[in-house]
N, C-alpha and C positions, 0 to 999 in steps of 0.2 A: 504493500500500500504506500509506503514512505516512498519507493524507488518512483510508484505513477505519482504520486504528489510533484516529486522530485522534477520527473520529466515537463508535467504538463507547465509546471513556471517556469523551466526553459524554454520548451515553446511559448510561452505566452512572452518571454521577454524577448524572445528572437523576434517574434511575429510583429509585436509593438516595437521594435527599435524599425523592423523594415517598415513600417506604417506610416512614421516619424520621415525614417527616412526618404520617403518616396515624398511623403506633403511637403517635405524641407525642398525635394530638387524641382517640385511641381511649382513649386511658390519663389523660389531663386534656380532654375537652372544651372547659374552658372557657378553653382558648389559644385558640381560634379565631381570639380580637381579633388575634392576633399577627401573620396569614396572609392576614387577609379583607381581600379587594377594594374599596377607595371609603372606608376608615374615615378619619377625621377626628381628630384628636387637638385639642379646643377651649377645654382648662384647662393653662397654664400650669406648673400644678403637677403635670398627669399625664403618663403616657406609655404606651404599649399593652402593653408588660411589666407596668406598674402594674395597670393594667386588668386583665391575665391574670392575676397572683396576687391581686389583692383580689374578684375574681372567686367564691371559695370565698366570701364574706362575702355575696354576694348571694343563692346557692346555698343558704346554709345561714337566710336569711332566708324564700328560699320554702319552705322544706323546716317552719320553724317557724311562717309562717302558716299552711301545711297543717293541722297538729298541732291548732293554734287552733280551727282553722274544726272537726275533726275532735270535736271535744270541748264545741264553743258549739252551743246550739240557740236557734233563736225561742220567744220566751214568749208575746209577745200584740204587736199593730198596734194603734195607734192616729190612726185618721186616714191619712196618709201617712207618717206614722213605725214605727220598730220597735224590741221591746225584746228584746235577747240575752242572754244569761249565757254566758259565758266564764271560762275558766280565769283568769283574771285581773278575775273579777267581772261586775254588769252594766253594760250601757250601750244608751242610746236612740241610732239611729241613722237618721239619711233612708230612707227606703225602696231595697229592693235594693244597699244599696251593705256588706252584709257583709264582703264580700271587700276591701273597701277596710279593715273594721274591724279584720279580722284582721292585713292586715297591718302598719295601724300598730302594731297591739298586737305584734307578733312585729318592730319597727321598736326600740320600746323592750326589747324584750329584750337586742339587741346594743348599748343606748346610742348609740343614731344622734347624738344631739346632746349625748353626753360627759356627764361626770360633773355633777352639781348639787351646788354648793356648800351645805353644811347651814346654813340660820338664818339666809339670805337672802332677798331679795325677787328673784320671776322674774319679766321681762316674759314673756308666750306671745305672739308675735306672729302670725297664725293656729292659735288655738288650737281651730277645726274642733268637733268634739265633746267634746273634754276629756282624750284618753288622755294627750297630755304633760305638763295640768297635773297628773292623779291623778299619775303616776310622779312632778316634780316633787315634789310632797306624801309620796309616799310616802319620795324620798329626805330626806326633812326639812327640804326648802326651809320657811320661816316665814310667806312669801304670794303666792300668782300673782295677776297683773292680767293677765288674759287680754282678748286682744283679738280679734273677728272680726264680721264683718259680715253673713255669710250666715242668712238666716234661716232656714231648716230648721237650720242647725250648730248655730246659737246658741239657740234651744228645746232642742235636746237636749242644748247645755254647761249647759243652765239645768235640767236635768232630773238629768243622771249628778252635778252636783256640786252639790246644793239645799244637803246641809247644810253642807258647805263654804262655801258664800256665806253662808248663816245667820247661821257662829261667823266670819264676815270674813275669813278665810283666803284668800279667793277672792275679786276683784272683776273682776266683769267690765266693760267697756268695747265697746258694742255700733257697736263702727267699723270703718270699714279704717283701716290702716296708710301713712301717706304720709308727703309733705314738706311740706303744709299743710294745715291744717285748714279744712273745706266741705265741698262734696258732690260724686259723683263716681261717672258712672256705671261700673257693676259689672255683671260677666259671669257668669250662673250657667250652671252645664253641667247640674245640674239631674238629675241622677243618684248626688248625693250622695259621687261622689269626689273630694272634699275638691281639686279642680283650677279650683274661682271663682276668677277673678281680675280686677282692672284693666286689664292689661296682654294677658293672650293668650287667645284663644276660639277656638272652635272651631262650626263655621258652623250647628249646632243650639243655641246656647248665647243663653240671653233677658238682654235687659239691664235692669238697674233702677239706679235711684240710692239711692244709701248716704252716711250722712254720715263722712267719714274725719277722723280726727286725726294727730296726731305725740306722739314718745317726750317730745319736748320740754315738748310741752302736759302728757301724763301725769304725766310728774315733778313739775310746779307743780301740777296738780290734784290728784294723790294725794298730797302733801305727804313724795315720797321722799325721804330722807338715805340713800340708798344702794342700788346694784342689784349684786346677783350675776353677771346670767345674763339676757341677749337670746338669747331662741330666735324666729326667724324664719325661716317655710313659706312664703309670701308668693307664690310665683306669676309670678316676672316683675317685680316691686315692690320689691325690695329696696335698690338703689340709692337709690331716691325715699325708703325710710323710715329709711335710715343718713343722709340729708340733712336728715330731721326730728328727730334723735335727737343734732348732732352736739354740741348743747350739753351734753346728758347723759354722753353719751360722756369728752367732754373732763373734765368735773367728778367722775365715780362710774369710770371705766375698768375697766365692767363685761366679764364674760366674754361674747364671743359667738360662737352658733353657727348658722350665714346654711345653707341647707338654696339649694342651687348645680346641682341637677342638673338643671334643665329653662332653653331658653332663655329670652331674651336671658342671664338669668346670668352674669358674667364673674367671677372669681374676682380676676385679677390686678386688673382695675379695683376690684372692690369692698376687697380689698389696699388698695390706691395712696388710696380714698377715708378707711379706716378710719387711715390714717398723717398723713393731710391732717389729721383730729380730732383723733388725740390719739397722739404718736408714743412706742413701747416695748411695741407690742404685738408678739406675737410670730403668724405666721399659719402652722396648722398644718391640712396639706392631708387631709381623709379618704379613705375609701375613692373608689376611680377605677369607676367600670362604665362598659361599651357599651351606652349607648342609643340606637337606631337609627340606626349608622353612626358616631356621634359616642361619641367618648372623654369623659367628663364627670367633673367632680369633686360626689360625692356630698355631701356638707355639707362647709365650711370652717368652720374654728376660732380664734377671735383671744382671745388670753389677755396 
């Protein structure tokens, strides 16, 4: 009798915890991270709680590229390119990769990579087609040196932002981002979602060589006395281009914001190198999302 007493409150507790938990994922979705099988927790600074509540931050990022995509139409092709108008203006972009457009643009609405200090100079380091540096600009940054290598990007950063390069506002730097300068072959995916890299491809993805620089060369070449704001998209590369950059680092102890959610990425490491350059920063972990399996930190912030 003791032994069926026994059983039936563990099923009734089994049975009520799965009760609970189905009205909890019916009523927030996006705990899922909380529950789900094989997840991986691979930043330091996250945790799958994290992930559940910064979760609406994701949510409400598709919900606003929708909005975008809902309100931009195609104006004209030229070649393999395309030209949009969007609520946020227009912009030439690679062929078929709208959806990528919208959501960087609905990326900067939430200030993915934090606030822009006013009447400073910003590196963009994959600056892709231009949305960061336009926002940038818009927030009154005083000049981006936008960096990128990809040739369809970099025709159309050379397009969306003609008159800003014009009045000098803008220079562009037609490189990748490393730890020395030369050449280096580069992986295009070749579908315009802004995922070229040095580092990670994907087995339809063509290679070409690129000449790559460093932060370090930049600073001596553009003749900086002072940087605001490292934003770096990088792909995989980021390590390699905090290792070219660590003289400026050390001397200007600009603000950065290293964009961490795809691998190798490591957050603590890139921590551990940005303290090795120049110690008193402080590193502040952004939004946490699951992607695929993995708990990841969405961009990190060193101030």
């Amino acid at each position: 009798m003791a032994k069926r007493r026994g059983f039936r409150i563990s099923l009734w507790v089994v049975c009520t915890g799965l009760v609970l938990t189905l009205g909890m994922l019916s009523w927030r979705p996006e705990w899922i991270v909380l529950v789900a099988p094989g997840v991986r927790v691979t930043s330091a600074y996250c945790s799958r709680w994290k992930a559940a509540t910064d979760e609406r931050i994701l949510l409400s990022q598709g919900a606003a590229a929708q909005r975008i995509g809902a309100g931009s139409k195609l104006l004209r092709t030229d070649a393999k390119l395309e030209l949009w108008q969007t609520p946020h203006g227009e912009y030439w972009i690679p062929g078929g990769s709208s959806t990528v457009l919208f959501t960087l643009l609905a990326q900067q609405e939430r200030l993915i990579y934090g606030l822009v200090p006013k009447g400073g100079t910003v590196i963009d380091c994959g600056a892709h087609v231009g949305v960061f540096t336009k926002a940038a600009l818009a927030k009154e940054a005083a000049k981006v040196i936008a960096v990128e290598p990809a040739p369809e990007a970099l025709e159309c950063f050379r397009r969306n932002l003609k008159s800003e390069i014009a009045d000098g506002r803008v220079v562009i730097v037609p490189k990748g981002i490393w730890d020395k300068d030369g050449e280096l072959t580069f992986f295009l995916n070749g579908n315009g979602d802004a995922a070229d890299s040095f580092v990670t491809h994907g087995d339809s993805s063509k290679k070409t060589i690129v000449p790559v620089t460093t932060l370090d060369t930049i600073m001596a070449e553009q003749q900086l006395t002072s940087v605001a704001l490292v934003k770096m998209d990088v792909k995989g590369a980021t390590s390699r281009a905090l290792t070219g950059g660590k003289l400026m680092i050390a001397k200007y102890h600009p603000h950065l914001a290293l964009a961490t959610e795809e691998p190798p990425e490591d957050p603590a490491s890139l921590t551990a190198q940005v303290d090795q350059f120049k110690s008193g920063y402080k590193a502040i972990c952004g939004p946490c999302f699951l992607i695929e399996k993995e708990v990841r930190t969405d961009v990190m912030f060193y101030q």
